[in-house]
ZAMARGU-4260 file (C-alpha; in steps of 0.2 Angstrom, whole numbers, plus 5000, padded with zeros to 4 digits):
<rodrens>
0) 4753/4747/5153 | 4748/4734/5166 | 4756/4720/5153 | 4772/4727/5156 | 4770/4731/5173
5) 4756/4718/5180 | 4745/4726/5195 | 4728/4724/5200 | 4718/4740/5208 | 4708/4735/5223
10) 4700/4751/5229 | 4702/4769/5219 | 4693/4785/5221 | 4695/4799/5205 | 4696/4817/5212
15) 4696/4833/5204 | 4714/4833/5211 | 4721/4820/5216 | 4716/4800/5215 | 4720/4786/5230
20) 4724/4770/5225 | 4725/4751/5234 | 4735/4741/5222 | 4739/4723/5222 | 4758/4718/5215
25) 4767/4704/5210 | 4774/4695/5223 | 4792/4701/5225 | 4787/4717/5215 | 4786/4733/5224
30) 4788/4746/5209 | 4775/4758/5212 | 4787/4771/5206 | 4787/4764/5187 | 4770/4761/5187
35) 4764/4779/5191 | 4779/4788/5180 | 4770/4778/5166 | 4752/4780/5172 | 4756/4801/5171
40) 4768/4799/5159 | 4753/4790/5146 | 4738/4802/5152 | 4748/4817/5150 | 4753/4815/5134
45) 4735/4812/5129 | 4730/4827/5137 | 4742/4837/5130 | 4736/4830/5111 | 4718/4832/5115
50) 4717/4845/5126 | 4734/4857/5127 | 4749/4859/5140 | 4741/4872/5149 | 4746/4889/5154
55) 4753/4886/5173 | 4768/4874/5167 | 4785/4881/5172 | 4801/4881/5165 | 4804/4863/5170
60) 4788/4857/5165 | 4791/4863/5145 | 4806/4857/5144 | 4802/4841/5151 | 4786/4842/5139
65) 4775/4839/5155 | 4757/4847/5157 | 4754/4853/5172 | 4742/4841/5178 | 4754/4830/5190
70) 4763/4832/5205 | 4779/4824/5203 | 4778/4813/5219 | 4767/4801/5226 | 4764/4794/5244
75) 4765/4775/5247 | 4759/4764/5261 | 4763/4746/5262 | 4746/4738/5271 | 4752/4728/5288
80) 4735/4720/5289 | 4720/4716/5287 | 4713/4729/5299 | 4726/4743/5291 | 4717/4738/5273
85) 4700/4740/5279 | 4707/4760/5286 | 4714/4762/5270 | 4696/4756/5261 | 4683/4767/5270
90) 4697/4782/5271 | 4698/4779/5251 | 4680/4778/5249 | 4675/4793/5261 | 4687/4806/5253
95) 4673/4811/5241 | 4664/4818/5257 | 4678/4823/5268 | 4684/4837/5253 | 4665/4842/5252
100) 4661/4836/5234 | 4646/4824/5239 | 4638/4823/5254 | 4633/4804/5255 | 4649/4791/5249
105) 4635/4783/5237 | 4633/4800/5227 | 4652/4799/5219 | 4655/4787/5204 | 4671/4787/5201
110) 4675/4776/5217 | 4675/4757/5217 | 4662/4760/5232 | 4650/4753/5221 | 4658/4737/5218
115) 4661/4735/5234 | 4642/4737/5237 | 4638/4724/5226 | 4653/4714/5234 | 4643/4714/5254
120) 4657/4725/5259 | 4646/4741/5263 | 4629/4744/5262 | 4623/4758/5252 | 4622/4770/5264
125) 4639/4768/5272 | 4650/4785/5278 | 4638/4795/5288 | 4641/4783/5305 | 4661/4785/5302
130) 4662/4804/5301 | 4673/4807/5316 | 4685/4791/5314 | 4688/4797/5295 | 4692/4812/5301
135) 4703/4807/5313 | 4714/4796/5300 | 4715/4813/5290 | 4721/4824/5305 | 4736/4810/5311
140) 4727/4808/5327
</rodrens>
């Protein structure tokens, strides 16, 4: 997929459901749309071959041939800066704990928090000093 549509993926976090993303597009390229209808479009259709549709798909869904694994929109941000792409990286990396799945940032692995340990951007131990700020990106305030 990334041949056709070229991104790189600075920061993700996998969740149970949902998944945040930093990507990195071409220059002169801001499709995400294309690039998430063909990331679903791709994993659903494995899904539904090796797993099944699943029972909660409406009518839409089936006649689309859709499981009901998606959401059919996504939220974008364009970073301004370097400040507003740090935010982004410790909300990104924080989420595992904010939605009470792990209780230290470290304990998830399916971040790239662990890359950017080895990288000198956190220490291992990162996420317990930032509790209130996190929570404050998530509220709006």
């Amino acid at each position: 997929m990334r041949g056709r549509f070229p991104f790189t993926i600075d920061a993700v976090c996998l969740l149970p459901d949902h998944i945040h993303c930093i990507w990195r597009l071409p220059d002169g390229d801001a499709d995400y749309s294309v690039r998430w209808k063909e990331i679903k479009r791709l994993f659903s259709r494995s899904y539904i071959d090796q797993v099944n549709p699943g029972d909660l798909r409406n009518e839409s869904r089936v006649s689309r041939g859709e499981a009901a694994i998606w959401q059919r929109r996504f939220w974008e941000h364009l970073i301004r800066d370097e400040e507003d792409y740090s935010r982004h990286l410790d909300y990104i990396h924080y989420n595992p704990v904010k939605h009470g799945l792990v209780q230290r940032v470290s304990a998830w692995p399916w971040s790239s928090f662990h890359r950017y340990v080895s990288m000198g951007y956190y220490e291992m131990g990162w996420g317990e000093a930032i509790k209130k700020e996190i929570h404050k990106m998530s509220c709006g305030e």
